[in-house]
Steps between C-alpha positions, in 0.01 A plus 500: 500500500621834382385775724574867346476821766653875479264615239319861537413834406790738441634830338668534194855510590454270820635122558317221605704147597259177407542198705443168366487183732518162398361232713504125473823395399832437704697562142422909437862523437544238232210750228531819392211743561330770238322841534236601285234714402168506350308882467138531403452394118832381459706162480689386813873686455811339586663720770841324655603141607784424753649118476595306761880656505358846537537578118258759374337613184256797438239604245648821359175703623625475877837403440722799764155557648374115650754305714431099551610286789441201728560412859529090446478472848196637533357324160420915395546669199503890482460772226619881591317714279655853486403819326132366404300670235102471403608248241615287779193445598333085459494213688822350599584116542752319582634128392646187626575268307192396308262679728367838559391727779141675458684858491500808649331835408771770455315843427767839372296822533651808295 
C-alpha cells in the first residue's frame, strides 16, 4: 500500500515537500520509486524517479525546481517541490514498483 501525504494549497513561488509511504513489504530498498502528476483534462505526467542507489532523473518541466528522495528505513519516498507556479497545479502520485498511491491534491494560487 502506497500512502501519499504533503499535498495542499499554496502561493505561487512557495514549496511544498510530498511524502510517499510504502507499506507491506520488508524489501522498499531493493525498487525504485516514481513521482507523478495528473492535472484536470490531462494525461498522467512523468515527474522524477529515484532507483534504489539514490540515482535520479527529472522531467525537464521541474527539473532545478522538484527534488526526489527516500528514507529506506522508513519505506518513504519524498518529493520537494520548490518555486511552484499555477501550472503546477494536479493531482500528484507516487509509485512503487508496479503499484500506485491514490494521490494528493497540490493546489498553486497566483
Amino acid at each position: 500500500q502506497l500512502v501519499e501525504s504533503g499535498g495542499g494549497l499554496v502561493q505561487a513561488g512557495g514549496s511544498l515537500r510530498l511524502s510517499c509511504v510504502v507499506s507491506g513489504t520488508i524489501f522498499f530498498r531493493i525498487n525504485a520509486m516514481g513521482w507523478y502528476r495528473q492535472a484536470p483534462g490531462k494525461e498522467r505526467e512523468f515527474l522524477a524517479t529515484i532507483s534504489s542507489g539514490g540515482s535520479t532523473n527529472y522531467a525537464d518541466s521541474v527539473k532545478g525546481r522538484f527534488s526526489i528522495s527516500r528514507d529506506n528505513a522508513k519505506n518513504t519516498g519524498y518529493l520537494q517541490m520548490n518555486s511552484l507556479k499555477p501550472e503546477d497545479t494536479a493531482v500528484y502520485y507516487c509509485r512503487y514498483a508496479a503499484h500506485w498511491g491514490k494521490g494528493t491534491l497540490v493546489t498553486v494560487s497566483s
